[in-house]
C-alpha positions as CSV (number, residue, x, y, z in Angstrom):
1,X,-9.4,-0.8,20.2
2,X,-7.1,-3.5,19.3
3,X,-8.9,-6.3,16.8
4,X,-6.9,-9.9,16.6
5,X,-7.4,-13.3,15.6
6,X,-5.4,-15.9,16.6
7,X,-5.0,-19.6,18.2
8,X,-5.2,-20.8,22.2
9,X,-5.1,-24.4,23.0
10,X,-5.3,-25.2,19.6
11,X,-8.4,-23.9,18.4
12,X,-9.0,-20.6,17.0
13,X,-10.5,-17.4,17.9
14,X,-10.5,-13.5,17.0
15,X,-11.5,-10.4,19.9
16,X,-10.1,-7.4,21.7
17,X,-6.3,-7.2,23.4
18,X,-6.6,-5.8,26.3
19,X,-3.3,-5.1,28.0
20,X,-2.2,-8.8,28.9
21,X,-5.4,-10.3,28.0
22,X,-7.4,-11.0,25.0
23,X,-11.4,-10.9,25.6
24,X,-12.8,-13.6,23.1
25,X,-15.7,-12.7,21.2
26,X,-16.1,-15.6,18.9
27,X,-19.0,-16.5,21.1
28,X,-21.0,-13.7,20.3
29,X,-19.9,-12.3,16.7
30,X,-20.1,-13.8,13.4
31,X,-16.4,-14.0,12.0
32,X,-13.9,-11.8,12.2
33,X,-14.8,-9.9,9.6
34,X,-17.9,-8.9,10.3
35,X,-16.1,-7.8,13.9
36,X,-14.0,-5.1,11.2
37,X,-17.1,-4.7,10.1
38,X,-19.0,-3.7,13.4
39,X,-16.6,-3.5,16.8
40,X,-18.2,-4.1,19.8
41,X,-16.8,-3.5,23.0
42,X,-16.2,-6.3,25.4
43,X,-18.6,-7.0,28.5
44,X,-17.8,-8.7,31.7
45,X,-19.1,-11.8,30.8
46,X,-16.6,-12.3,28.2
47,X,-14.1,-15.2,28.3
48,X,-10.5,-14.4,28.5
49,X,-7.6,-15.7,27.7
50,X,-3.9,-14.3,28.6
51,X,-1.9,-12.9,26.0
52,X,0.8,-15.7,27.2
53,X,-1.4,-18.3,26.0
54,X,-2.5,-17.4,22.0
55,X,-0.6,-17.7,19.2
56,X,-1.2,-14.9,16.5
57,X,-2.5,-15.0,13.7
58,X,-2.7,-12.4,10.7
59,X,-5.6,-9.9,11.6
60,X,-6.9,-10.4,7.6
61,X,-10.2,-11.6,6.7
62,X,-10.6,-15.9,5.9
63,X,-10.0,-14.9,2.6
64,X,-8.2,-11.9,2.0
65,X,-7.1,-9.7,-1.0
66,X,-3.7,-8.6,-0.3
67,X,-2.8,-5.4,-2.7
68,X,1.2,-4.3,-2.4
69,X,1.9,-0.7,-3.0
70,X,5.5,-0.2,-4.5
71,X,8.3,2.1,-4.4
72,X,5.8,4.7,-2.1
73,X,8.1,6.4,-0.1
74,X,10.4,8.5,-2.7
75,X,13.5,7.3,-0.5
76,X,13.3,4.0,-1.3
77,X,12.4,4.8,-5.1
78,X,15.9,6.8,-5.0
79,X,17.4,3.7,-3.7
80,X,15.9,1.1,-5.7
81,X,17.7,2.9,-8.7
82,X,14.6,5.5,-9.1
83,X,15.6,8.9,-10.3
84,X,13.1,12.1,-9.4
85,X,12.4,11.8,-12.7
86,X,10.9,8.3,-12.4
87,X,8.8,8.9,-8.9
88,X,5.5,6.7,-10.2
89,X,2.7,9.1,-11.3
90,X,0.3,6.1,-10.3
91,X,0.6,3.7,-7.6
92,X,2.6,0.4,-8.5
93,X,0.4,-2.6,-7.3
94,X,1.1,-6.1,-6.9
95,X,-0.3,-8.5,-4.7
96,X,0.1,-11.8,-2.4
97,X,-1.4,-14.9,-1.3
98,X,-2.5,-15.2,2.0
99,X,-0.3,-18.6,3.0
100,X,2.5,-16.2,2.0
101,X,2.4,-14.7,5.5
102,X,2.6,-15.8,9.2
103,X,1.1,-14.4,12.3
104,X,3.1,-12.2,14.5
105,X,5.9,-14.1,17.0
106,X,6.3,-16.6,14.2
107,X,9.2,-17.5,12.2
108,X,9.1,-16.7,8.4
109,X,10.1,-19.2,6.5
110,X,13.8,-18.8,4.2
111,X,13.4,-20.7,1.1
112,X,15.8,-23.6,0.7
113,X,18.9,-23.1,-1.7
114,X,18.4,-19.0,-1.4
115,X,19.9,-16.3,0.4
116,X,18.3,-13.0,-0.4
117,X,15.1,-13.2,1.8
118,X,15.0,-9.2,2.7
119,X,13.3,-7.0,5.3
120,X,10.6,-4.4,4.3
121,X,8.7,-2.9,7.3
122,X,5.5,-1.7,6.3
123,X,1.7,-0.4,7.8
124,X,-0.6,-2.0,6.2
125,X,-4.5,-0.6,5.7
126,X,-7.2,-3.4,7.0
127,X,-10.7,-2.4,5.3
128,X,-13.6,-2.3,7.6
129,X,-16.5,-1.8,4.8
130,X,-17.6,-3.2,1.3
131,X,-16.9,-0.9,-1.1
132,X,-15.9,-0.3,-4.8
133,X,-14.6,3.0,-6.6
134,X,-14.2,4.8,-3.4
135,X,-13.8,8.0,-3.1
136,X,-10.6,9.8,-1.5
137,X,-12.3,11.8,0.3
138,X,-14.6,9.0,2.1
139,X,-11.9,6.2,2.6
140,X,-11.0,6.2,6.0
141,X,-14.9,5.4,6.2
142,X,-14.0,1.8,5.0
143,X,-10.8,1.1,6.9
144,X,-11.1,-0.3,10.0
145,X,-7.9,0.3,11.6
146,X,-4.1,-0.2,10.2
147,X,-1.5,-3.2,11.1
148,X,2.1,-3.9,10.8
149,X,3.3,-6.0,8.1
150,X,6.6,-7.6,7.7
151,X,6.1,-7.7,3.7
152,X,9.7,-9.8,2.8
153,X,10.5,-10.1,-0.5
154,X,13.1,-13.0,-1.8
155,X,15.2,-10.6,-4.0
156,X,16.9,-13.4,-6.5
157,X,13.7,-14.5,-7.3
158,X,11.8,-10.6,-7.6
159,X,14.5,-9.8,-10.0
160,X,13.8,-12.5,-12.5
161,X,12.2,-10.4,-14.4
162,X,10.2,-6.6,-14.6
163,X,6.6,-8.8,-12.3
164,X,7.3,-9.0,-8.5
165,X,5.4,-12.0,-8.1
166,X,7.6,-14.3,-7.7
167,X,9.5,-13.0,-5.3
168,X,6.6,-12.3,-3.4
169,X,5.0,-15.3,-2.8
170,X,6.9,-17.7,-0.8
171,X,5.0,-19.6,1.4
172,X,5.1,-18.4,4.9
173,X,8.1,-15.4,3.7
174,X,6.4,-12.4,5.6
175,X,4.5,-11.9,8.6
176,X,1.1,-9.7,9.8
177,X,0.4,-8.4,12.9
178,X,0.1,-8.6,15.8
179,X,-3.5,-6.7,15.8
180,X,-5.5,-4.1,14.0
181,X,-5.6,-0.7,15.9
182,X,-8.9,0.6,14.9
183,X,-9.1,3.6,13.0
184,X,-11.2,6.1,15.6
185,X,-8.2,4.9,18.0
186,X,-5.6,6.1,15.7
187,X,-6.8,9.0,14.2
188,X,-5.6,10.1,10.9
189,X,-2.0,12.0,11.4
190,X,1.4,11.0,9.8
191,X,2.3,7.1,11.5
192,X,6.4,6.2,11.9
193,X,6.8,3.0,10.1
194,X,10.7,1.7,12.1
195,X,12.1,-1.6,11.5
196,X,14.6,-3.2,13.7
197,X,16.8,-6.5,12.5
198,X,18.4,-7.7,15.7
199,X,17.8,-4.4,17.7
200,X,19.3,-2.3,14.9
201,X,17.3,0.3,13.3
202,X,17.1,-0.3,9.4
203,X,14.3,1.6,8.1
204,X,12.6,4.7,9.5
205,X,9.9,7.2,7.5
206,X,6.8,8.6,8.4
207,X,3.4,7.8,5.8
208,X,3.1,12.2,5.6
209,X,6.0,11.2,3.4
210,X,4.2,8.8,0.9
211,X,3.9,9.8,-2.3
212,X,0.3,8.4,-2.7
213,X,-1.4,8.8,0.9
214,X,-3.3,6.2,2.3
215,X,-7.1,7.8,1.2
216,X,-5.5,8.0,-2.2
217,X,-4.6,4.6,-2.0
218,X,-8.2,2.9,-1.1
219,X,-9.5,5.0,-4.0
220,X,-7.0,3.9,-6.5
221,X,-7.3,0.2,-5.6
222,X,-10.9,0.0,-5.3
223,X,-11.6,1.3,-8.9
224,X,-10.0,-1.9,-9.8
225,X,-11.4,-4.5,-7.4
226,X,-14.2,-4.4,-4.9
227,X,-13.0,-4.3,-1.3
228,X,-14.1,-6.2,1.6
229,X,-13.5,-6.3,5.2
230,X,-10.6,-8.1,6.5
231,X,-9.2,-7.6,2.7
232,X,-5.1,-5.9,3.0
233,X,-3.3,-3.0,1.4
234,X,0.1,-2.7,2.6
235,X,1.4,1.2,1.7
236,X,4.8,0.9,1.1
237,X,8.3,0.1,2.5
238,X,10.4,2.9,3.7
239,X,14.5,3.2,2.3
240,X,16.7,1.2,4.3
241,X,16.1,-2.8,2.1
242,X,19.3,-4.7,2.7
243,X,19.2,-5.4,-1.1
244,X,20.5,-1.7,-1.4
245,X,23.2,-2.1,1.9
246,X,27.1,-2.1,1.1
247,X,27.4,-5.2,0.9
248,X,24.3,-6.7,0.5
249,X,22.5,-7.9,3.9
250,X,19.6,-10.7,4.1
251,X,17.8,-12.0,6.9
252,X,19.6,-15.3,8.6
253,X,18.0,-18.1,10.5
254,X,18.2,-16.4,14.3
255,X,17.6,-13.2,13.4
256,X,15.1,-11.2,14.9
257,X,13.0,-8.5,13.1
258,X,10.6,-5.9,14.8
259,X,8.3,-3.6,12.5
260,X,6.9,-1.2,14.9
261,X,4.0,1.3,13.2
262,X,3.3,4.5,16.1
263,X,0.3,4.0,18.0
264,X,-0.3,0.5,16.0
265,X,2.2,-1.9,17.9
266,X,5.1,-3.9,17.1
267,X,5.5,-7.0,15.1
268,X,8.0,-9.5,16.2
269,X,8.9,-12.3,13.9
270,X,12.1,-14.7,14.0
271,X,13.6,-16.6,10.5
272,X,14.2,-20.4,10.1
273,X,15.3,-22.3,7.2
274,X,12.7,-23.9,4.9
275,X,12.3,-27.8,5.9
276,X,12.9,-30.0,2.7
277,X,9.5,-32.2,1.5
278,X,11.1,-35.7,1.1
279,X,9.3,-37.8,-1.2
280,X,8.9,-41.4,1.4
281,X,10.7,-44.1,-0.9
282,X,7.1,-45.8,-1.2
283,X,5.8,-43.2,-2.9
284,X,8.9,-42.3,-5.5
285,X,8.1,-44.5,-8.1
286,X,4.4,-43.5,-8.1
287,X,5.7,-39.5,-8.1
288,X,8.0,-40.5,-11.2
């Protein structure tokens, strides 16, 4: 089952893609969380709407918590200047507002005055249940199913210092989508996590080669913080960042990039240029 929110005709909704059409169950359901929470399947009474005719929107929770795993896959580690030696022995968290992303087929956003807005494909867990202090062994309990993330960092601003906030945080920088696949879909073998900039592969791993797996992950994060549905963890970007390319390669207004997670989907999202705020001239000597 395929879980998604998004926007037709200007108003929003959330239900279940079904090949070129999405069968709205706003009607009927609480929120879309509680939908993570409790999938039902559609019924012929159902509205529709064609896939042609919604714009997405991330499939997170009205107010998510977004928790970032870094420096996973022990590729990228080695590339980010990461010996062996210095593989973490716990998972390196950070995390991200929820205005800092975009629905899939949406451009992300490159901040104005910088050019090191970077690629990092990722599947990202979307939790189903409440829970806290989870145990491994009954995690994929609370996950309701996993999506793709586009989770963009702007490097010049990551590396101003040891805390990846900053560089994590710019408004409308990454992208989500375009659905959750639900977990009993997926199942719970090794997913290839590929991303594409302008039809050229960049990144490709599978998550059997995480160094913390995903049930490890749930537990780890949830001994710090309660989970809810429709809350994110994203697991990890695979090797391939253009920070690390020969020269250096960041994303351009017109590019295209495609994070495609097996048996999730693929996330499409363009890049545009940030649009200056100008101050209007009335209002300049009240702003000084």
């Amino acid at each position: 089952m395929r879980l998604a929110r998004f926007t037709t005709s200007g108003q929003p909704g959330f239900g279940i893609v079904e090949g070129d059409e999405v069968v709205r169950l706003d009607h009927r359901v609480r929120s879309f969380d509680h939908l993570l929470a409790a999938p039902v399947p559609a019924r012929p009474d159902d509205p529709r709407v064609p896939v042609a005719d919604v714009a997405w929107q991330p499939p997170a929770g009205d107010h998510p918590k977004i928790v970032c795993v870094g420096f996973n896959y022990p590729a990228h580690a080695a590339e980010s200047s990461r010996g062996p030696a210095d593989v973490p022995t716990h998972p390196t968290l950070f995390t991200r507002f929820a205005d800092s992303f975009v629905g899939a087929g949406t451009p992300v956003v490159r901040p104005t005055g910088d050019d090191s807005l970077d690629w990092e494909g990722e599947a990202a867990l979307v939790i189903g249940r409440p829970g806290r202090r989870i145990a491994a062994d009954d995690a994929w309990a609370y996950v309701a199913g996993v999506t793709c993330m586009a989770e963009n960092s702007v490097r010049d601003w990551q590396l101003h210092s040891t805390q990846a906030t900053a560089g994590k945080n710019w408004h409308h920088s990454g992208a989500v989508g375009p659905w959750v696949t639900t977990a009993d879909e997926l199942g719970r073998g090794a997913l290839r996590v590929t991303t594409r900039l302008n039809g050229e592969v960049v990144q490709d791993d599978t998550t059997d080669r995480l160094t913390f797996p995903f049930a490890e992950l749930v537990a780890y994060v949830s001994a710090v913080t309660p989970l809810r549905p429709g809350d994110l963890v994203a697991t990890g970007t695979p090797s391939g960042i253009g920070l690390r390319c020969e020269p250096p390669r960041f994303l351009r207004p017109g590019d295209v990039v495609e994070v495609e997670v097996s048996g999730v989907g693929v996330l499409r999202h363009g890049v545009v240029d940030e649009v200056p705020v100008t101050v209007p001239a009335e209002l300049a000597g009240v702003a000084s």
